[in-house]
N, C-alpha and C positions, 0 to 999 in steps of 0.2 A: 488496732490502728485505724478501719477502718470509723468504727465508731467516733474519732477523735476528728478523722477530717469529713465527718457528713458531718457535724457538730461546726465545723468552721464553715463550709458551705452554706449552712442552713441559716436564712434569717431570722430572727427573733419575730414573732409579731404580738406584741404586747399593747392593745388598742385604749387609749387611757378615757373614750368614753363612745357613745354608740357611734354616733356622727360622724368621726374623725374617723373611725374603723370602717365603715361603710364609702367612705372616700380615698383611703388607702387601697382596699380591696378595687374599686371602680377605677384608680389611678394604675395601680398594678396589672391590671384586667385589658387594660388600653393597651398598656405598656407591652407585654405580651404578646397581643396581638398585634400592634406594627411592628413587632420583631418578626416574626410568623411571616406576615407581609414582605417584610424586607427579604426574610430567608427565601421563601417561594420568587421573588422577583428574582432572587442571584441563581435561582434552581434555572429560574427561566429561560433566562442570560444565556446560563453555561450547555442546558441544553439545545436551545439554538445556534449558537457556537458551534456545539458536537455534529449536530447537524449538518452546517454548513459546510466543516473540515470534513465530515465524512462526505458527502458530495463531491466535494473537490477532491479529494483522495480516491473514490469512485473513477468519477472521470477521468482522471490521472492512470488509474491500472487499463480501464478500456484504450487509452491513447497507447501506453506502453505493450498493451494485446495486440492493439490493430499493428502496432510499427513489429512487433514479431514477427506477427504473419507477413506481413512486408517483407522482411527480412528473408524469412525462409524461404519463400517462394523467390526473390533472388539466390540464394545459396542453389535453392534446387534447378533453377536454371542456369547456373553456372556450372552444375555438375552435369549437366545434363550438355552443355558448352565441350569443356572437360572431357567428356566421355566422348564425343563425337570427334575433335579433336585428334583424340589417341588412338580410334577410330582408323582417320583419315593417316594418320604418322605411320601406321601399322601397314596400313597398303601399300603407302609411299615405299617403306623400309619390303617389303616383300616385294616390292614390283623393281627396285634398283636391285635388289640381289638374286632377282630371277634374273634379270639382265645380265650383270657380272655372269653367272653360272652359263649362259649362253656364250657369253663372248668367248670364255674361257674355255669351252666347249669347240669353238670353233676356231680357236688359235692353236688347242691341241691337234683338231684337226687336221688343221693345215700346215703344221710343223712335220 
């Protein structure tokens, strides 16, 4: 099978005298080469393209880095909020119910 379709791929070149063959070959030769040319300019194209998107995509992860850290360092000053907070609630709550335990203290007393 394979024999059958490089046989259909394959051009004939049957040169019917020197001249004409010599012009064929130098037409073909050309031909060729600004295909070559062409292919390397789309090479070119799409590599600078790649480029460009990868830069930008670059930049992009460094912007979404920096805004993390942003991020964090607020969460961690909010925990840091938070804890002080619970902190301060914790005193509050011990320092009313030292209280209470006094009053109570001194109502037994004096009953």
């Amino acid at each position: 099978m394979s024999n059958n379709r490089l046989a259909r791929t394959v051009v004939p070149f049957s040169p019917t005298d020197e001249g004409s063959s010599s012009d064929q070959l130098e037409s073909a030769g050309k031909s060729i080469l600004r295909l070559i040319e062409k292919a390397a300019g789309v090479a070119e194209e799409n590599t600078q393209h790649a480029l460009v998107m990868a830069e930008q995509l670059a930049n992009q992860v460094r912007a979404a880095e920096d805004r993390i850290a942003e991020l964090e360092e607020e969460v961690s000053a909010s925990r840091d909020q938070a804890d002080r907070a619970e902190q301060w609630l914790h005193k509050v709550y011990t320092e009313i119910e030292e209280r209470f335990r006094r009053q109570s203290k001194v109502r037994q007393f004096a009953n």
